[in-house]
BASE-887400 format. One record per residue (C-alpha): x, y, z. Coordinates in steps of 0.2 Angstrom, whole numbers, plus 5000, padded with zeros to 4 digits. Layout:
BEGIN
XYZ ...
% end
This chain:
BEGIN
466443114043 466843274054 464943314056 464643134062 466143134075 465443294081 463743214082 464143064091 465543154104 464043274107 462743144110 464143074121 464043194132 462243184133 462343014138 463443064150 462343174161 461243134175 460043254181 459843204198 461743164200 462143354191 460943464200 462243534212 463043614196 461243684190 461543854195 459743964203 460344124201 458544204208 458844074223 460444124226 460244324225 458644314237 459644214251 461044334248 459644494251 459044414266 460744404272 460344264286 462144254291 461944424298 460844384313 461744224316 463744224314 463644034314 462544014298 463443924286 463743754291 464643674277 465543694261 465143544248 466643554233 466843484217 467843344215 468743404201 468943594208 469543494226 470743414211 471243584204 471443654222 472543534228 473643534211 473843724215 474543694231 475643544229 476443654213 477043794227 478343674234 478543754254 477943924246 475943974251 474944004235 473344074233 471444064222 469744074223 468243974222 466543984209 465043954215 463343984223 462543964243 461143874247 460143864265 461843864277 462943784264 464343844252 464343744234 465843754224 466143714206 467443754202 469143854206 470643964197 472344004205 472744184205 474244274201 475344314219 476644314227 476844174240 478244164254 478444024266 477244094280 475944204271 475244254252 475144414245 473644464233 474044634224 473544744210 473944594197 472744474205 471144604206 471544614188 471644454186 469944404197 469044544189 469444474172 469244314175 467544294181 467044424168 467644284154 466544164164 465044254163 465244284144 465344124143 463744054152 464744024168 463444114181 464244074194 464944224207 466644194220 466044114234 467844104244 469744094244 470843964243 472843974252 474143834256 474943794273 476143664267 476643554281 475743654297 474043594295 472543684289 471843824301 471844034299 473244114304 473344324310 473544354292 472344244286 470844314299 471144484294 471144444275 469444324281 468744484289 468944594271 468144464261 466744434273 466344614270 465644574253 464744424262 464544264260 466244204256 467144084264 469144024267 469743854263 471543774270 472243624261 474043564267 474643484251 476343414262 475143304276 473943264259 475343164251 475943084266 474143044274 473542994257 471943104260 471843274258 471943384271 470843544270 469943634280 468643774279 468343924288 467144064294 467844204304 466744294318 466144494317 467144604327 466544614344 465744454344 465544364361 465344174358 464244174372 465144004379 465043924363 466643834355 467743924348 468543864330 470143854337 469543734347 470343614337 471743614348 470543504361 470443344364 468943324352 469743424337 471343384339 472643434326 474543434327 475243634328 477443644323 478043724338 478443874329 476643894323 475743874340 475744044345 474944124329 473743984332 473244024349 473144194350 471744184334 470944044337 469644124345 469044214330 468344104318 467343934318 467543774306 466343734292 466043534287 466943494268 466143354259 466543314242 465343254226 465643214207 464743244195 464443154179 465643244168 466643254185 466843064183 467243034168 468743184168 469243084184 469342914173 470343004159 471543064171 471642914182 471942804163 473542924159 474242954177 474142794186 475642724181 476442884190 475142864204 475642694208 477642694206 477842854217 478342844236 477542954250 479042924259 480242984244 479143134242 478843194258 480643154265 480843334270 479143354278 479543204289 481243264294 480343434299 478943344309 480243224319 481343384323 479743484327 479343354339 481043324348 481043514351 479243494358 479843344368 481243484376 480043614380 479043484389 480643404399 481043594404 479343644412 479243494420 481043524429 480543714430 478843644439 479743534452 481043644457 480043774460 479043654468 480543614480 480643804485 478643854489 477443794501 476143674494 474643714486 473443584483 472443694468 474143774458 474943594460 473343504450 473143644436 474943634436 475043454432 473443454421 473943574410 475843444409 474843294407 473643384392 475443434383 476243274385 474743214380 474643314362 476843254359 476143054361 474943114348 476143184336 477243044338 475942914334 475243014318 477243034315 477442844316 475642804309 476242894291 477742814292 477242644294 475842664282 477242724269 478242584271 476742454270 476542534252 477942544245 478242354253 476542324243 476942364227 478642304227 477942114231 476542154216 477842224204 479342104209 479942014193 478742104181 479642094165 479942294156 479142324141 480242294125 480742474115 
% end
């Protein structure tokens, strides 16, 4: 009886497999090595192009982070490159310690890292670290001073890359928030080209707490922005399904607005404060205006540069209300679905 439920959960398996849908997890280990001797990267800073993730190493990654609370927490991705692209397949947490602005790796988590992927290898898992994984819970997903410099280590055992995921804005979006990373070599001249901080633009936009612009700015310079797309695998899939059978009831009877109350008080406040920072250069800017002659070029940077931060606060405020609104159409939703259902008899 055993033999035959071995039998038929392995022939399950089987079924379960598609080689075209799998072959992102069929690691080349000759391909790999020769792109990694020809070091393409080298010549051309902007190389890589994208990071493609597993969906359940996204799942185990954003897990991780929600688990830190407000506290950064920290682990590293498996996996391989191919031609400008970063393939991940899976990820493990690592053993730091995390404060609210920054993680520490030490002598633990080299231990811990070392061992690790040795395991994984004894085990048939072939696949080497390809990057680092960190939290920024409720500030958005971008490299801060810390983080560049740790970037700029790593990057000396090339390729690796740095993921972001924000686990507070994932929750209350109701898409995760990540982002991936690339930092430049020292002494780099972008030569024109965009920086990655460039997100604060126009055409990148994302929303920096007041006490986080800073660190932002002065580093954004020094590292670019990789693409993140996601695929599942077979096996991926059917985990997915199992998970989704036994959690869903949580899934569905949870509030984004109960469990990210605190996150929402921070970005209202954050954005009153930036609303008072604007009022008092715009007062600054005409009464200093009152007392100096005219000028027709300070006057239109002047007003530009008011108009573009003004601009960013409307843009906070409507992602502030648009999470809002889209929290209470839910949980409006699932009380006129749920409304009346009789509990289950003990």
């Amino acid at each position: 009886m055993q033999a035959a439920q071995q039998s038929w959960e392995i022939s399950n398996n089987i079924d379960i497999v598609d080689p075209q849908r799998d072959a992102l997890y069929r690691y080349d280990e000759e391909a790999h090595r020769a792109l990694v001797e020809a070091r393409p990267w080298t010549k051309d800073p902007r190389y890589f192009k994208s990071v493609r993730i597993s969906a359940v190493a996204l799942l185990k990654m954003v897990m991780h982070a929600r688990s830190g609370g407000s506290l950064e927490v920290m682990g590293l991705m498996q996996g391989y490159i191919a031609e400008e692209t970063f393939v991940v397949t899976d990820a493990f947490r690592l053993p730091v310690e995390g404060t609210e602005t920054r993680v520490n790796a030490q002598d633990e988590a080299n231990e811990y890292m070392v061992s690790y992927l040795q395991a994984s290898r004894e085990s048939g898992r072939l696949e080497n670290a390809v990057g680092w994984y960190h939290s920024h819970p409720g500030y958005g997903c971008w490299l801060s001073g810390i983080d560049v410099s740790t970037q700029m280590m790593q990057q000396m055992s090339d390729p690796f890359v740095a993921v972001v995921i924000d686990p507070e804005r994932t929750i209350s979006t109701g898409k995760v928030e990540i982002g991936a990373f690339r930092t430049f070599p020292q002494g780099y001249s972008q030569r024109g080209d965009k920086a990655g901080g460039d997100a604060s633009e126009d055409n990148e936009y994302q929303s920096i707490p007041l006490n986080k612009i800073e660190d932002f700015g002065a580093h954004a310079s020094q590292y670019y922005a990789l693409e993140v797309s996601h695929y599942k695998s077979t096996v991926d899939t059917k985990l997915l399904s199992l998970l989704w059978n036994k959690y869903w009831v949580a899934t569905l009877s949870q509030s984004p607005l109960f469990t990210t109350r605190d996150y929402g008080s921070k970005q209202i406040t954050d954005l009153s404060q930036k609303v008072k920072k604007a009022s008092r250069s715009i007062e600054s800017g005409t009464n200093t205006s009152r007392f100096s002659m005219p000028g027709p070029a300070l006057s239109s940077s002047t007003s530009a540069a008011t108009d573009k931060q003004i601009g960013k606060i409307v843009r906070d405020g409507q992602r502030i209300v648009a999470e809002e609104v889209s929290g209470l159409i839910a949980s409006d939703v699932k009380q006129t679905l749920f409304r009346g259902v009789a509990q289950p008899s003990v």
